[in-house]
Each structure stands twice: as structure tokens, then as C-alpha cells.
mmCIF file of the C-alpha atoms, coordinates in Angstrom:
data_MODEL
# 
_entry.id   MODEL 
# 
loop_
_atom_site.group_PDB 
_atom_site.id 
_atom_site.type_symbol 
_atom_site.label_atom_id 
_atom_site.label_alt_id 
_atom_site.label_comp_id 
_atom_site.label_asym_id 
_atom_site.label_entity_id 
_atom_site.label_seq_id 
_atom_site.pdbx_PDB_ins_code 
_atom_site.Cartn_x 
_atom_site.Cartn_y 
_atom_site.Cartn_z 
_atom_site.occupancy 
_atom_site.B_iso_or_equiv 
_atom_site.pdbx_formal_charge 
_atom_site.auth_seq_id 
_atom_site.auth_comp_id 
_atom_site.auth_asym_id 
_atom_site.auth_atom_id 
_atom_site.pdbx_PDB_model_num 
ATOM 1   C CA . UNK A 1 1   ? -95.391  7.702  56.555 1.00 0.00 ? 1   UNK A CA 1 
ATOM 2   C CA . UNK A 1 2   ? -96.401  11.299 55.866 1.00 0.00 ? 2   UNK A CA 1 
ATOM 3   C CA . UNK A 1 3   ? -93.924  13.189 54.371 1.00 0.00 ? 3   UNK A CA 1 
ATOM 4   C CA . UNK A 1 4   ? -95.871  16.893 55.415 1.00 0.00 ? 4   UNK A CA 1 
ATOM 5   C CA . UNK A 1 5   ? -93.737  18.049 51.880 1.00 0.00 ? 5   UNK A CA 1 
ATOM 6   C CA . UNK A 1 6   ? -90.218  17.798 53.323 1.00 0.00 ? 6   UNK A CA 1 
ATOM 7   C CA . UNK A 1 7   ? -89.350  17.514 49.531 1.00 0.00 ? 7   UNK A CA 1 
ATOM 8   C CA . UNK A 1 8   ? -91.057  20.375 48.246 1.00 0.00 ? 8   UNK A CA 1 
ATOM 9   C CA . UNK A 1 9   ? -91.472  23.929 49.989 1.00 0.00 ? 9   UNK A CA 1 
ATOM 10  C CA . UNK A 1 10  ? -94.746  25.265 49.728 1.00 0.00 ? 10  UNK A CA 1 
ATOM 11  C CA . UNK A 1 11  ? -94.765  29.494 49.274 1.00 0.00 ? 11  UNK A CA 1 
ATOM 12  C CA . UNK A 1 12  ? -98.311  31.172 48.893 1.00 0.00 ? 12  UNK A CA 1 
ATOM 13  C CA . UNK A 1 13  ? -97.041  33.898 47.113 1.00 0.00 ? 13  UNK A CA 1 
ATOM 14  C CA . UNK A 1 14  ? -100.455 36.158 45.877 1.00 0.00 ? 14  UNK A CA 1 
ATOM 15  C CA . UNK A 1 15  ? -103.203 35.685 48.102 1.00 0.00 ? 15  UNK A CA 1 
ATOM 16  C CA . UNK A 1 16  ? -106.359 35.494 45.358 1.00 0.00 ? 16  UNK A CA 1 
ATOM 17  C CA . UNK A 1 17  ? -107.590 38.651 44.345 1.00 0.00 ? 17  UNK A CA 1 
ATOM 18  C CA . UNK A 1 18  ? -109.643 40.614 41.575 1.00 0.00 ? 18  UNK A CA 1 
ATOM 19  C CA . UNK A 1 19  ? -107.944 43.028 39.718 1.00 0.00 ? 19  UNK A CA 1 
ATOM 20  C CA . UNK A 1 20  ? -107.444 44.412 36.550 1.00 0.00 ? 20  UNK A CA 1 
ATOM 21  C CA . UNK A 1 21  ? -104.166 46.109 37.085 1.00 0.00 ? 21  UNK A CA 1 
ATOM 22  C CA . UNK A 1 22  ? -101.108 45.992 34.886 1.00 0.00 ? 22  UNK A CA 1 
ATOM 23  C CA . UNK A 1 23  ? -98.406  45.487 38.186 1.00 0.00 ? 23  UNK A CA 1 
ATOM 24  C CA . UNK A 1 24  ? -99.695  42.414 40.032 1.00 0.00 ? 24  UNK A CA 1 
ATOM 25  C CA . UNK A 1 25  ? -96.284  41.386 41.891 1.00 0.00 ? 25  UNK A CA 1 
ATOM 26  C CA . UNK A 1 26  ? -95.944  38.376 43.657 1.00 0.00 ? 26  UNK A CA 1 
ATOM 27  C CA . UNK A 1 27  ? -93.950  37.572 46.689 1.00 0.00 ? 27  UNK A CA 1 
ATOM 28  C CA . UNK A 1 28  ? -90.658  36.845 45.966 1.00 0.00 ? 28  UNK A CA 1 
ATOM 29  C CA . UNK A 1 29  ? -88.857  33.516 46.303 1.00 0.00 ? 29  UNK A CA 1 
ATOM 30  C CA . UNK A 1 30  ? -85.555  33.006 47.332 1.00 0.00 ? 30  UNK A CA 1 
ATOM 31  C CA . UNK A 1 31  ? -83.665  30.486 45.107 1.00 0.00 ? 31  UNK A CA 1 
ATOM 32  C CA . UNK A 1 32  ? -80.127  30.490 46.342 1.00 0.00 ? 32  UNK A CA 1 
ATOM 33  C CA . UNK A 1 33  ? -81.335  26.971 48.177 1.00 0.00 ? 33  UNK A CA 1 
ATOM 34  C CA . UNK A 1 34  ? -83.513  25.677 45.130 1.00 0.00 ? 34  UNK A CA 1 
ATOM 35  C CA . UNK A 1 35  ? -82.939  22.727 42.888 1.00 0.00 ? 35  UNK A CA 1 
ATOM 36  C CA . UNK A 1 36  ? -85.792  24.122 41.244 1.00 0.00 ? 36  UNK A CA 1 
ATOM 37  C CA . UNK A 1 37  ? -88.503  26.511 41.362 1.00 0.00 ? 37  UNK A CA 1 
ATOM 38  C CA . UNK A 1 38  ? -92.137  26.538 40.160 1.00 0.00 ? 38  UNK A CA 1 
ATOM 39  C CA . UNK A 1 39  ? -95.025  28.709 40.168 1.00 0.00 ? 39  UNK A CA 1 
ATOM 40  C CA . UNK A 1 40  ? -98.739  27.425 39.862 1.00 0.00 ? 40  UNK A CA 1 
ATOM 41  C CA . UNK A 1 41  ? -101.145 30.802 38.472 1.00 0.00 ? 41  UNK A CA 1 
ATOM 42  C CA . UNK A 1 42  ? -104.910 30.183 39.351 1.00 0.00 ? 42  UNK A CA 1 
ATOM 43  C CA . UNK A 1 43  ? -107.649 31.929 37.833 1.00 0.00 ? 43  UNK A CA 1 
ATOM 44  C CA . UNK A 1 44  ? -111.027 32.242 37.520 1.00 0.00 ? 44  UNK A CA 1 
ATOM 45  C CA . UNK A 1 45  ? -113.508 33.402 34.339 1.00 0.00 ? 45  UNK A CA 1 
ATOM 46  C CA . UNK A 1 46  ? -110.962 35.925 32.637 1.00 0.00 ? 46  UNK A CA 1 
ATOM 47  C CA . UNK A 1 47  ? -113.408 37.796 30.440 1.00 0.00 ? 47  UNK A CA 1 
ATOM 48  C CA . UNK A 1 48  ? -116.730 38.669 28.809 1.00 0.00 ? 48  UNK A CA 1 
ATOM 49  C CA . UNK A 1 49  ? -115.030 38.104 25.279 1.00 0.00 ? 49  UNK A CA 1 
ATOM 50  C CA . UNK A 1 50  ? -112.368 36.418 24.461 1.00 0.00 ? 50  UNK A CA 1 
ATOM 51  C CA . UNK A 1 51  ? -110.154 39.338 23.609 1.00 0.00 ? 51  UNK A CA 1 
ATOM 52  C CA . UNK A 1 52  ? -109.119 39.761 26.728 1.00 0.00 ? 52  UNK A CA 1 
ATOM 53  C CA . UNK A 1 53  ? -106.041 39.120 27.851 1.00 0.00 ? 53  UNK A CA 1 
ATOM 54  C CA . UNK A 1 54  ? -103.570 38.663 30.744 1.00 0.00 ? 54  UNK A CA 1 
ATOM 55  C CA . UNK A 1 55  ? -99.498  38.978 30.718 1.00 0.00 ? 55  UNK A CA 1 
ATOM 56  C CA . UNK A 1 56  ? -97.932  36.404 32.937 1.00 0.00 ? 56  UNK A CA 1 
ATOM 57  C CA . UNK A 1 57  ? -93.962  37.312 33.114 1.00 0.00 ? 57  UNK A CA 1 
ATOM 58  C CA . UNK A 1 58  ? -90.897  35.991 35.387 1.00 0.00 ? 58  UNK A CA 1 
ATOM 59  C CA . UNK A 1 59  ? -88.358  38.090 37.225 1.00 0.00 ? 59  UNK A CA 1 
ATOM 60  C CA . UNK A 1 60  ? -84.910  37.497 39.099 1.00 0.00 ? 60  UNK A CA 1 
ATOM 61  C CA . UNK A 1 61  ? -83.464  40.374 41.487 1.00 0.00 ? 61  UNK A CA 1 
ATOM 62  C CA . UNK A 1 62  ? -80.746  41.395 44.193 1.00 0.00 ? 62  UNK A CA 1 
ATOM 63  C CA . UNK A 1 63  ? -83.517  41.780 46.450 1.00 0.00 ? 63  UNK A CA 1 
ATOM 64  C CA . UNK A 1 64  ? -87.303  41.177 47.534 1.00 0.00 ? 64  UNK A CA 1 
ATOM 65  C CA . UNK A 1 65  ? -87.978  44.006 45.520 1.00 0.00 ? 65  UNK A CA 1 
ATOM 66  C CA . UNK A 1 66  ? -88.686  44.992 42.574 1.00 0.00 ? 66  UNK A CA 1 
ATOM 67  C CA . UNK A 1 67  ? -85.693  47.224 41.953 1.00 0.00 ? 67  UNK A CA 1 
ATOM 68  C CA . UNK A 1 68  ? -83.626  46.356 39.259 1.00 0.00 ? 68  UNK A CA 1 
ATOM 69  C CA . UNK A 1 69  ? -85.555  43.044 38.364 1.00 0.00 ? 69  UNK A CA 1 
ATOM 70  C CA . UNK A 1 70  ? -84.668  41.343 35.327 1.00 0.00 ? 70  UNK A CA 1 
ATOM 71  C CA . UNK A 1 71  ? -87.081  39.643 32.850 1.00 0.00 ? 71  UNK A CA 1 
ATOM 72  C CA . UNK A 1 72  ? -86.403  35.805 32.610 1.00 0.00 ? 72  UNK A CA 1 
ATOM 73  C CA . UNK A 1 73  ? -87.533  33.364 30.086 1.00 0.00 ? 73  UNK A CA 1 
ATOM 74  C CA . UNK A 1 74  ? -89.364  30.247 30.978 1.00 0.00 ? 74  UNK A CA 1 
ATOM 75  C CA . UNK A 1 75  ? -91.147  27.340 30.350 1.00 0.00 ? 75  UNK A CA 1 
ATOM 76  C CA . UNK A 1 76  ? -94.738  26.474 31.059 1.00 0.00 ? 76  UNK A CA 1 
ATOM 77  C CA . UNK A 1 77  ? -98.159  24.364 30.805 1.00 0.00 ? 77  UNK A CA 1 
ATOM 78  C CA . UNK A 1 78  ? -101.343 25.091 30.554 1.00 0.00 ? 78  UNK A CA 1 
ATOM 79  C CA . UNK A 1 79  ? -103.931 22.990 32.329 1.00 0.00 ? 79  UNK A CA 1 
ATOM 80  C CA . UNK A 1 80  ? -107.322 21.593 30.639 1.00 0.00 ? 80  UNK A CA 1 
ATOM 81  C CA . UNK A 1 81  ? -110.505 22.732 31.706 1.00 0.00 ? 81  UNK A CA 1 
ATOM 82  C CA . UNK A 1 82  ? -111.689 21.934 35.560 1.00 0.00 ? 82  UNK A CA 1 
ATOM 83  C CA . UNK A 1 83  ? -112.582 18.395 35.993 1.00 0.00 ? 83  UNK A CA 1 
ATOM 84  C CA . UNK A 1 84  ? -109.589 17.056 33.232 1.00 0.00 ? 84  UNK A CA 1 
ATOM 85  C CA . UNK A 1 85  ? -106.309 15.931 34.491 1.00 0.00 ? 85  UNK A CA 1 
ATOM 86  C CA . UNK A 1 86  ? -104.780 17.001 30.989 1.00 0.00 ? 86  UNK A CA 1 
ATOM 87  C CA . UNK A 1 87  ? -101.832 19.270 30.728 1.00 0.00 ? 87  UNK A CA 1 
ATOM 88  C CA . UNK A 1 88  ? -100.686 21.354 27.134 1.00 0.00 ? 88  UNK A CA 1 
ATOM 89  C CA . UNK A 1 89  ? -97.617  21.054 25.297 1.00 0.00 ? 89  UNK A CA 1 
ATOM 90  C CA . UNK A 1 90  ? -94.379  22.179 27.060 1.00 0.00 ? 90  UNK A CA 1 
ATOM 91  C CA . UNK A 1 91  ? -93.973  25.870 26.144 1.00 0.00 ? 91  UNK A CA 1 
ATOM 92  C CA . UNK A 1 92  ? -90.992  28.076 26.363 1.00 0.00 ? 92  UNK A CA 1 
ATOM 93  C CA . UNK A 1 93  ? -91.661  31.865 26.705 1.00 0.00 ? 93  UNK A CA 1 
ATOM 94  C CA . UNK A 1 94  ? -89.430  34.482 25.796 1.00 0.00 ? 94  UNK A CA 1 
ATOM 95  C CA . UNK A 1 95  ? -88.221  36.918 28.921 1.00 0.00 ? 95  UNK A CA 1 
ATOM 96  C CA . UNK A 1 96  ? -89.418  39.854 26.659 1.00 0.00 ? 96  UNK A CA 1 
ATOM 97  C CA . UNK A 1 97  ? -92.991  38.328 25.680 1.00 0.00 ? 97  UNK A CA 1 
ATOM 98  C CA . UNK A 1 98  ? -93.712  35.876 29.006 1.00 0.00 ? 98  UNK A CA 1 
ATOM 99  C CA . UNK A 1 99  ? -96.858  34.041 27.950 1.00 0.00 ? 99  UNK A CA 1 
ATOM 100 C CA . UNK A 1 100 ? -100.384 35.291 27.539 1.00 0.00 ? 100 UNK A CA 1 
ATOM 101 C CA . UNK A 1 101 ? -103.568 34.039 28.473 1.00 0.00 ? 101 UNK A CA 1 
ATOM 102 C CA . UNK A 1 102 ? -106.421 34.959 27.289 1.00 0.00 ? 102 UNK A CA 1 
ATOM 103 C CA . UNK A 1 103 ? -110.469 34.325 27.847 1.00 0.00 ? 103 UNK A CA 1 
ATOM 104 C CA . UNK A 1 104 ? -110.237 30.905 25.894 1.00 0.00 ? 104 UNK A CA 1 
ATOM 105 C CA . UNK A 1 105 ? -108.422 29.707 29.211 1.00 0.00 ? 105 UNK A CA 1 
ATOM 106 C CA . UNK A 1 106 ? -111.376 30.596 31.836 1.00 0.00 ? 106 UNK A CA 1 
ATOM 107 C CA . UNK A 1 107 ? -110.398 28.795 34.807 1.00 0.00 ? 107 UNK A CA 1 
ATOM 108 C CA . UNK A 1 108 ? -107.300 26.977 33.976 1.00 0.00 ? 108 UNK A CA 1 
ATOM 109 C CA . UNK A 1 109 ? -104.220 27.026 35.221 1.00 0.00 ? 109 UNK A CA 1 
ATOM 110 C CA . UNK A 1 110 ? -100.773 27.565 34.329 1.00 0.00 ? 110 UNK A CA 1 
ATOM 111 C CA . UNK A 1 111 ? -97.372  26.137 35.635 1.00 0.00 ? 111 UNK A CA 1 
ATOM 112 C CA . UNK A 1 112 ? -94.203  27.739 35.324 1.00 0.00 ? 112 UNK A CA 1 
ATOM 113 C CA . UNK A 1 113 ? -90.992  25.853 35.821 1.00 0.00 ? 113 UNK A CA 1 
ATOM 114 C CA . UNK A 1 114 ? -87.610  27.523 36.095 1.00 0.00 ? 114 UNK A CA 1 
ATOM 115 C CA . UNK A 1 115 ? -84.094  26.257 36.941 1.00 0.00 ? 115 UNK A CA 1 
ATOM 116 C CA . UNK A 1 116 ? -82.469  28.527 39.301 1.00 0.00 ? 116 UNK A CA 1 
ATOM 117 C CA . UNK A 1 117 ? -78.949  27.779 38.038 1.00 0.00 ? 117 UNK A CA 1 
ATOM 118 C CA . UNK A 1 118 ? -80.165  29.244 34.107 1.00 0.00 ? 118 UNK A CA 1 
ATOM 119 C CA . UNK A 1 119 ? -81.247  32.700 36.026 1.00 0.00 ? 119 UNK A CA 1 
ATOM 120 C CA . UNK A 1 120 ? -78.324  32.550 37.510 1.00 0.00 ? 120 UNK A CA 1 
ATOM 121 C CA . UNK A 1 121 ? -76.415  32.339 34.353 1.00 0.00 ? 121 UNK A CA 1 
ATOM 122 C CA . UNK A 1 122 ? -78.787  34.854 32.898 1.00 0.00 ? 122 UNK A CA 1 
ATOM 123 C CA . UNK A 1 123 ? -78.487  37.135 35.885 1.00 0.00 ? 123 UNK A CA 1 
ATOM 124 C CA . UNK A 1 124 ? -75.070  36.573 37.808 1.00 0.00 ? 124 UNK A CA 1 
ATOM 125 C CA . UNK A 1 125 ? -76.199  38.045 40.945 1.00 0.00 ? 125 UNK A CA 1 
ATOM 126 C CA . UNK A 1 126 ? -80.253  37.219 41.285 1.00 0.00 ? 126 UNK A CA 1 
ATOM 127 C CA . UNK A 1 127 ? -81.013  35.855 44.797 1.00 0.00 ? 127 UNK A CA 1 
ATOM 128 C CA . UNK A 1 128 ? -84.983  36.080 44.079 1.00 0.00 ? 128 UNK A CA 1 
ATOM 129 C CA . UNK A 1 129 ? -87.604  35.551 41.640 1.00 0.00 ? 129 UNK A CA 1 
ATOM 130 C CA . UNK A 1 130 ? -91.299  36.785 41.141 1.00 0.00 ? 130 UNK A CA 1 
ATOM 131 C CA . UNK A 1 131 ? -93.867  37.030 38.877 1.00 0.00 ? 131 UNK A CA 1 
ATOM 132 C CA . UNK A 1 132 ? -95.176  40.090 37.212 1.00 0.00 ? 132 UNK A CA 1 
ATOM 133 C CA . UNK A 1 133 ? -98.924  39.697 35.991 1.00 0.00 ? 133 UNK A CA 1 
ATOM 134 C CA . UNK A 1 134 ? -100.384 42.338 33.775 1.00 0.00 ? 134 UNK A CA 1 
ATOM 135 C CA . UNK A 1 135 ? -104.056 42.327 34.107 1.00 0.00 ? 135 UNK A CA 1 
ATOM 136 C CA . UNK A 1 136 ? -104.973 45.124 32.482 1.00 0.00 ? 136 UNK A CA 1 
ATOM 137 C CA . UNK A 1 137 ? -105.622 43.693 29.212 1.00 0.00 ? 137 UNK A CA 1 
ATOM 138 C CA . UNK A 1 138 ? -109.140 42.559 31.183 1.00 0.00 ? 138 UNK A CA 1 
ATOM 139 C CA . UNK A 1 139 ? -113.043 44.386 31.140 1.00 0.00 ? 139 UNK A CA 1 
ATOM 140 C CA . UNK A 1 140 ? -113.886 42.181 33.795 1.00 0.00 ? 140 UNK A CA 1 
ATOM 141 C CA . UNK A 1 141 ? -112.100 41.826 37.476 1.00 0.00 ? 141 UNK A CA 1 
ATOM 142 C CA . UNK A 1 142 ? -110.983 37.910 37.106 1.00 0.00 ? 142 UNK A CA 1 
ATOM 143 C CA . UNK A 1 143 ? -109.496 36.664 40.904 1.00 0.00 ? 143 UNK A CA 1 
ATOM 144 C CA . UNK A 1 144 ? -105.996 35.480 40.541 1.00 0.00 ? 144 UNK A CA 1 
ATOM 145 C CA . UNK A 1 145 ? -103.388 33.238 42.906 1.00 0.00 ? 145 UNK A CA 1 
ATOM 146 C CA . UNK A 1 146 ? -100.689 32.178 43.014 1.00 0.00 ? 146 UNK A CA 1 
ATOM 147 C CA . UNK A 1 147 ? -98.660  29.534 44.754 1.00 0.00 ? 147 UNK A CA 1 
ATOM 148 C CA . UNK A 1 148 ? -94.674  28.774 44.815 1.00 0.00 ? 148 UNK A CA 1 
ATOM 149 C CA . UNK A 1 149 ? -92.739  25.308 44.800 1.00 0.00 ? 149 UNK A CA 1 
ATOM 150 C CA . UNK A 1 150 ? -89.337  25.096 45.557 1.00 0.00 ? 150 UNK A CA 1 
ATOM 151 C CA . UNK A 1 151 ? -87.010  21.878 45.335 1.00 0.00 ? 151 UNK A CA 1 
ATOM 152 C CA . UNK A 1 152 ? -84.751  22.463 48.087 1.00 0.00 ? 152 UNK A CA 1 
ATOM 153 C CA . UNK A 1 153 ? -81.408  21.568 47.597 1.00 0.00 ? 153 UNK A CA 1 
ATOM 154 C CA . UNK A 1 154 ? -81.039  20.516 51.104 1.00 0.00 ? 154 UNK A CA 1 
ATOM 155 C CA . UNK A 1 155 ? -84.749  18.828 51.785 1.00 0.00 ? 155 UNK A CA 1 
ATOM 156 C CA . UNK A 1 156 ? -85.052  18.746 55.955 1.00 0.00 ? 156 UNK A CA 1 
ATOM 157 C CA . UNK A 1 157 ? -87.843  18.946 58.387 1.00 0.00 ? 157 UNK A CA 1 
ATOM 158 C CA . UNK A 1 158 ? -88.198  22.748 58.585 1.00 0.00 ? 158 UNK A CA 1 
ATOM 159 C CA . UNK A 1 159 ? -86.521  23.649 55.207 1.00 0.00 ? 159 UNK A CA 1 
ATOM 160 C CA . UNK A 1 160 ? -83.901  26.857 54.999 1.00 0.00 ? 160 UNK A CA 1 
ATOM 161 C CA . UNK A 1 161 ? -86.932  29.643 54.118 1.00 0.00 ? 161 UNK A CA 1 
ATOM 162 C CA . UNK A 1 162 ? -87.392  31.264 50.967 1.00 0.00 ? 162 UNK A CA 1 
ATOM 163 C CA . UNK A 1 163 ? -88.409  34.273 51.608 1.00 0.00 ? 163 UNK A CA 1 
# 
């Protein structure tokens, strides 16, 4: 049987793109619905030394906006290099520092899990979350993406959308 990821709702959320700028904002995912929420962050070769550097931060708001968003902390992985199935240590990240990746992590990748009911507690009225990447730590224009997972708490055929 193919389950076409009735349990888990697939959200492109930043098409990839090159950029060195310090606002990359995702789309925003709804998680009024969610059991859970992740985000997977794809990159390629960050730098041209490896003091470069790149902000990766998680927001909650009212709104698919970016008015009044509020920095969240988090937890996250970081993948091995291409061709390794190995993941790092489980990390927590502050909401004030997020986590930072720098040009010893060319073409990795980085998963961020969150539990919609702690932003929730954290923010009483967040209906949304995003990411905020700050690229311009960066000399060279790396491509980023970045896709969204959502448990829904009610998996179905054609899942409530998150958007």
C-alpha cells in the first residue's frame, strides 16, 4: 500500500536560492493542526574559508507575516557529509542565538524539530512558524532550501493545509 505521506504533510517552504542576505524568510507553517513540526535546511558549499557563517533562527506569529514574530528556541541535527547516513548530537538552540553554521558544514544539512504545544506555551497566541536565515555572514552566494514537515494531528487523505 502506498501511503502518498498521509502521515506527514509535506510544505516546500524556500524554493533554493543564492543569496547572501541577512532576511531570508521562509513560508510560514501553520501549526494549530500539528503534532509536530520540522524543518529540513539544504545547502550547498557555504564559503571560500571557513569563517563564514550562516544564522539559522525559528519564529512563531499571529499571522503569515512577519509582524510581531517571536524568536523560539529549538532543537536540531546536523547531517554528515553527502554520501553518510550519520546524524550529530541532538542540539538545543537558544531563541536568542538559533544555531550557526558555518563553512566546516559545506553541503550538509540541518533538521529542526519543534513541538507546537512549547511555542504555544512560549507564545500564547502563535498560529505560524518560520524560519529566519541570516546569510550575510557569507563572501560567497551558497543556494539554500528549505522544506517543512508537519505531523498532523488529524492525518487524512488531503490533510487540513498549513498554510
Amino acid at each position: 500500500m502506498i501511503r502518498y505521506a498521509e502521515k506527514l504533510q509535506i510544505v516546500p517552504l524556500y524554493q533554493p536560492q543564492a543569496s547572501t542576505a541577512a532576511d531570508l524568510e521562509t513560508a510560514h507553517m501553520k501549526i494549530k493542526n500539528a503534532q509536530w513540526i520540522s524543518f529540513l535546511c539544504i545547502w550547498s558549499s557555504l564559503t571560500s574559508d571557513s569563517t563564514d557563517l550562516v544564522n539559522v533562527m525559528v519564529y512563531t506569529s499571529t499571522a503569515a507575516t512577519t509582524t510581531g514574530a517571536v524568536a523560539q528556541p529549538f532543537k536540531y541535527r546536523l547531517s554528515s557529509a553527502v554520501g553518510n547516513d550519520l546524524w550529530g548530537a541532538i542540539t538545543t538552540a537558544t531563541a536568542a542565538a538559533g544555531v550557526n553554521i558555518t563553512g566546516a558544514d559545506d553541503n550538509k544539512l540541518l533538521l529542526i524539530d519543534v513541538n507546537p504545544a512549547t511555542l504555544m506555551a512560549l507564545d500564547s497566541d502563535a498560529e505560524y512558524a518560520h524560519l529566519l536565515i541570516n546569510g550575510s555572514g557569507m563572501v560567497t552566494n551558497p543556494m539554500f532550501g528549505v522544506i517543512g514537515f508537519l505531523e498532523p494531528r488529524y492525518p487524512q487523505n488531503l490533510n487540513l493545509t498549513s498554510s
